[in-house]
C-alpha positions in Angstrom: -33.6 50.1 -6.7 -36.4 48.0 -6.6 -37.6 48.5 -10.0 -33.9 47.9 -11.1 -33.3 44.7 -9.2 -37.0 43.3 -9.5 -36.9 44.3 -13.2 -33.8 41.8 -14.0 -35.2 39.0 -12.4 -38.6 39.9 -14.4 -36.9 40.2 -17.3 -34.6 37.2 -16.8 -37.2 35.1 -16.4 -39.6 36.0 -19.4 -36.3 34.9 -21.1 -36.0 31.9 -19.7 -40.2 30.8 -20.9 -40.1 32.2 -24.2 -36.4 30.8 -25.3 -37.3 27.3 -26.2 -40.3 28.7 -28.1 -38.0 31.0 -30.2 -35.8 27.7 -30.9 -38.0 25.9 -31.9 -39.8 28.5 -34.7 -36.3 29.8 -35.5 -35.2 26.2 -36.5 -38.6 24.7 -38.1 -40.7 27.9 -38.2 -43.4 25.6 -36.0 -45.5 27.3 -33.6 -44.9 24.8 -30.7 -48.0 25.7 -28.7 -47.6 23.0 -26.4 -44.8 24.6 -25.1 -47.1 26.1 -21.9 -47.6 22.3 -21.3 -44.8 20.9 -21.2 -43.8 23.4 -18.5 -46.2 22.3 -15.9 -45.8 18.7 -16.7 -41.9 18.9 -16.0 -42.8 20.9 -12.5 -45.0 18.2 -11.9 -42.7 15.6 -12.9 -40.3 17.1 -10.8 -42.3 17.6 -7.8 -43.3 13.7 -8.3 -40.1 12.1 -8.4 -39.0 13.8 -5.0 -41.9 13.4 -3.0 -43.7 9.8 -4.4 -40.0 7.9 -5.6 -38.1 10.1 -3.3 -35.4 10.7 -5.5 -33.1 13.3 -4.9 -33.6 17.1 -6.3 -31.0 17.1 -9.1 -31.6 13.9 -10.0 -35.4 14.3 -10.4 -34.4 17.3 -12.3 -32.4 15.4 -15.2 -34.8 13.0 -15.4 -37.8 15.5 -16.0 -35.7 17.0 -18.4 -34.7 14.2 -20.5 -38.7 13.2 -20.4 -39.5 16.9 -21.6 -37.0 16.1 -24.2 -38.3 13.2 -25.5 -41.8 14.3 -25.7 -40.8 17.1 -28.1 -39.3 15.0 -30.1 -42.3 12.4 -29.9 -44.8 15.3 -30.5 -42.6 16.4 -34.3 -42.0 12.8 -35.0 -45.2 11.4 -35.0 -47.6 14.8 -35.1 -46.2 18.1 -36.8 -44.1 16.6 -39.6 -47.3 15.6 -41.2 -48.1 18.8 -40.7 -45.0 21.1 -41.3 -45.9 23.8 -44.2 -49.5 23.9 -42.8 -49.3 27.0 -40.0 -52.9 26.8 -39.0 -52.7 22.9 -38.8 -49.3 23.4 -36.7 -51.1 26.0 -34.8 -54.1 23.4 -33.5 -52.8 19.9 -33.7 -49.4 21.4 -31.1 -52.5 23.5 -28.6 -54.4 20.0 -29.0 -51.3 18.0 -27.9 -50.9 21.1 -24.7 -54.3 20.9 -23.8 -54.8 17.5 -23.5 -51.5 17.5 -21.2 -52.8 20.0 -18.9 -56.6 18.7 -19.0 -54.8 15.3 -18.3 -52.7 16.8 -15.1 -56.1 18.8 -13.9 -57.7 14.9 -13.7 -54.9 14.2 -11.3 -56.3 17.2 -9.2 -53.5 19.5 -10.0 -55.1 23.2 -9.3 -58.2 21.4 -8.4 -61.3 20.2 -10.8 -65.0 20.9 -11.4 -64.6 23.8 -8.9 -63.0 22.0 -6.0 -60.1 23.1 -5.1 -57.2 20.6 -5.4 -53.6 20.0 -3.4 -50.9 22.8 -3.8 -47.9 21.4 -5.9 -44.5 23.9 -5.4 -41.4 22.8 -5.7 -39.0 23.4 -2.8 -36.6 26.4 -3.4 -32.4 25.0 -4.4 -31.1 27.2 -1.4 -33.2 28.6 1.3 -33.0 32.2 2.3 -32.0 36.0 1.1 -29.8 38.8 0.4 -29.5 42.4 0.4 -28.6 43.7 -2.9 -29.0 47.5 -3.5 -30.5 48.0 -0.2 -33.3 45.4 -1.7 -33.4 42.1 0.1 -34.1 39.6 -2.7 -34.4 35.3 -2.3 -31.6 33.2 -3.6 -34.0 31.8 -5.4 -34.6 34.5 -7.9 -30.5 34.7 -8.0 -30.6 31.3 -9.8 -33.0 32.7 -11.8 -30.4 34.7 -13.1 -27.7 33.0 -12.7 -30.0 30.0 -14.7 -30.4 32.4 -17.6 -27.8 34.1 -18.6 -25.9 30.3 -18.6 -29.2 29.3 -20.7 -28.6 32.4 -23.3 -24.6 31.9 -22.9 -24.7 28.5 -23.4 -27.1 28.4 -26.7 -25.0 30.7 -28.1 -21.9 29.0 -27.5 -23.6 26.0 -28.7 -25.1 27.5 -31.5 -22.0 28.6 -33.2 -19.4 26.5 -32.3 -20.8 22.8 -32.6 -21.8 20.6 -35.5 -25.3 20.2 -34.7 -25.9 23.7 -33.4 -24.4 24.9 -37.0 -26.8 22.5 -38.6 -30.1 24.2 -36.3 -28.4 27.8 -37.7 -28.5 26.9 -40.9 -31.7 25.4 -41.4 -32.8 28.5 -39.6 -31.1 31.2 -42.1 -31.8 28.8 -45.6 -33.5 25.7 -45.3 -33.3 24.7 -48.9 -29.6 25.7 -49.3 -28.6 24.0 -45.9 -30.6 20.7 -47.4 -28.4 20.6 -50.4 -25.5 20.5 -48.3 -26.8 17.7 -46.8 -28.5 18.7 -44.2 -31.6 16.5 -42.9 -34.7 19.3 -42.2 -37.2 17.2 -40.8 -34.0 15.6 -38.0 -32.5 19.4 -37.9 -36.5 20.1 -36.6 -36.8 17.6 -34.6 -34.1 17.7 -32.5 -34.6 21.7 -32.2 -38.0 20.0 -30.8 -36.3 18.3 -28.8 -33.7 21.0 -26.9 -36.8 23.4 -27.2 -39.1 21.2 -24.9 -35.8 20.7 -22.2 -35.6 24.5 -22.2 -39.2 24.5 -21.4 -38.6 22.4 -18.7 -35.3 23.9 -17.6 -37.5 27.4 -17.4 -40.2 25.8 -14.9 -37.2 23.8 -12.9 -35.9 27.3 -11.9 -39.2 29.2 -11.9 -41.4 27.0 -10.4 -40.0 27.1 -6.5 -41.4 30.8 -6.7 -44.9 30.0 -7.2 -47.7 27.0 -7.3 -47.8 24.4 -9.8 -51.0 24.4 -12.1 -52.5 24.0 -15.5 -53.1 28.1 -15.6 -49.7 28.4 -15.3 -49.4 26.3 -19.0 -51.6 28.9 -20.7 -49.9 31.8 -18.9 -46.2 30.9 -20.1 -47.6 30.0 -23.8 -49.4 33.8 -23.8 -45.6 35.0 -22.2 -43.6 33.5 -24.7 -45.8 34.5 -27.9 -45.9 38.2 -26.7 -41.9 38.1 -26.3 -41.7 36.3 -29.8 -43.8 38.6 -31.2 -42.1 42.0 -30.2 -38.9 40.9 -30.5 -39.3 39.2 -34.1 -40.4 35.4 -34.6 -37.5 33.3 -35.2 -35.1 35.8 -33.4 -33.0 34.4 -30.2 -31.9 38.0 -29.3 -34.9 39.8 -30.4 -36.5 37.3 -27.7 -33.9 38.6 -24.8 -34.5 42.3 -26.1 -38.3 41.8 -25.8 -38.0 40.1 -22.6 -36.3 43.2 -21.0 -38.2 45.5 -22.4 -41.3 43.9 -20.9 -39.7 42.6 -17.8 -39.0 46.2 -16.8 -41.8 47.9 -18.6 -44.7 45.3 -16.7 -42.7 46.6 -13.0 -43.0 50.1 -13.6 -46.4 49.7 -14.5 -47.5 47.8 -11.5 -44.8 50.0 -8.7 -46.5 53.1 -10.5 -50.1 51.7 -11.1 -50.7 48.4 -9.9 -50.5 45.2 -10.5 -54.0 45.3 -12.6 -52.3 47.0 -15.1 -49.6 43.9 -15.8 -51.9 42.7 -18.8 -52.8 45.9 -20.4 -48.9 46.8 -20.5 -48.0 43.5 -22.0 -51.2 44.0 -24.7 -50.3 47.3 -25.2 -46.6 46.9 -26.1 -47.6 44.2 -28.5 -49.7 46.6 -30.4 -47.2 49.0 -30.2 -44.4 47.0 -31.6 -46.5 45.9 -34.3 -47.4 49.6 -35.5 -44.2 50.4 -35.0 -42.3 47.5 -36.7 -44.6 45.3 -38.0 -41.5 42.4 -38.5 -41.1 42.6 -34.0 -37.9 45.0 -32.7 -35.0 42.3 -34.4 -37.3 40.0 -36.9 -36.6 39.8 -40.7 -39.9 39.2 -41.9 -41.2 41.6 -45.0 -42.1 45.2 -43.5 -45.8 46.7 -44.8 -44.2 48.3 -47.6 -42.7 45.3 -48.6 -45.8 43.7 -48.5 -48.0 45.7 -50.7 
């Protein structure tokens, strides 16, 4: 039972990190490597706002949010739509733009700097306390989790499919050149998936954050989380990302209730490797398979 219910909330919140990255290179096929970044800077944002301005919780959440949002969109605008085509360029100038955020936040003496060690950051939990579920006592905490994203993968889809705008980010995303003819605009279609990417970055850490301490290893960690989900579940594909997140969710807590928790990072290597050898395209992608490719 403890696998099962600690499993879901893994697996939920693997989800919940690597979903705005999947937007994102669904939409524009741009590696947003400053995804990591934008994470901690939202948690510290957040964590700001209610303890320096002393503004209330939700409040200081929407307003981390909307700046998350606008720095996606700042980063496409003036950065990557020089560089959209160029993968490798994408690839550094968005880890450039992520590293100097978390380098930046490190100055501030976030996780400490040139060995010292630094304040604790952690954002207070939404509701205080636990419940027995299963005969497993579990935080409410990690019930928002949950709660936060199946309404996350709900509400894409929803949005996806039965809006304007989120017909215009599906359509780029399935043909790009026949969606342009039809009027439409690529490079605004991008950025705003930018955009709604970076907030679900944000949303992710909002939720995620109470459960652990805010620093700039946490940036690299979520960026290394949300490849190895895009990459077994198939780059560019929203529910090859929540099939991959399960998979590992559940497949990283066996390993460490069987093994240990040392054995977390060979399990996530090792599926990767796996998958690839397996299906080179990830578990639901629709890139060219070896044989298609040779």
């Amino acid at each position: 039972m403890d696998i099962l219910v600690y499993g879901t909330v893994n697996s939920v919140t693997f989800a919940l990190i690597a979903l705005g990255f999947t937007l994102v290179y669904g939409v524009s096929r741009i590696p947003n490597f400053a995804h990591g970044s934008i994470y901690v800077l939202v948690g510290f944002l957040t964590y700001s706002f209610i303890n320096d301005l002393t503004l209330n919780y939700p409040l200081a959440v929407f307003i981390s949010l909307i700046i998350a949002s606008i720095i996606g969109l700042i980063i496409y605008r003036f950065i990557l739509i020089r560089l959209r085509g160029l993968p490798a360029s994408e690839i550094i100038a968005s880890f450039a733009v992520g590293l100097i955020i978390l380098e930046g936040l490190r100055l501030q003496g976030i996780g400490g700097f040139k060995g010292f060690i630094g304040p604790f950051y952690m954002l207070p939990n939404f509701i205080e306390g636990k419940v027995c579920i299963l005969g497993v006592f579990v935080n409410y905490q990690r019930l928002i989790i949950i709660g936060a994203g199946l309404a996350m993968i709900v509400g894409m889809s929803i949005f996806t499919h039965y809006t304007k705008l989120g017909l215009s980010l599906r359509a780029i995303a399935q043909d790009e050149h026949a969606a342009m003819m039809l009027g439409v605009n690529s490079d605004r279609t991008a950025m705003i998936s930018m955009s709604i990417g970076s907030a679900l970055a944000g949303l992710a850490a909002v939720t995620i954050l109470p459960l652990g301490n805010i620093t700039p290893e946490m940036g690299y960690h979520v960026l290394i989380y949300a490849l190895a989900i895009c990459i077994i579940g198939g780059l560019g594909s929203w529910w090859g990302a929540v099939f991959a997140s399960f998979l590992l969710g559940f497949s990283m807590k066996l390993s460490t209730a069987l093994f240990g928790a040392m054995w977390e990072s060979v399990v996530l290597v090792g599926t990767i490797i796996f998958i690839l050898l397996v299906k080179p395209s990830g578990l639901l992608g629709k890139q060219k398979e070896f044989e298609e490719r040779v």
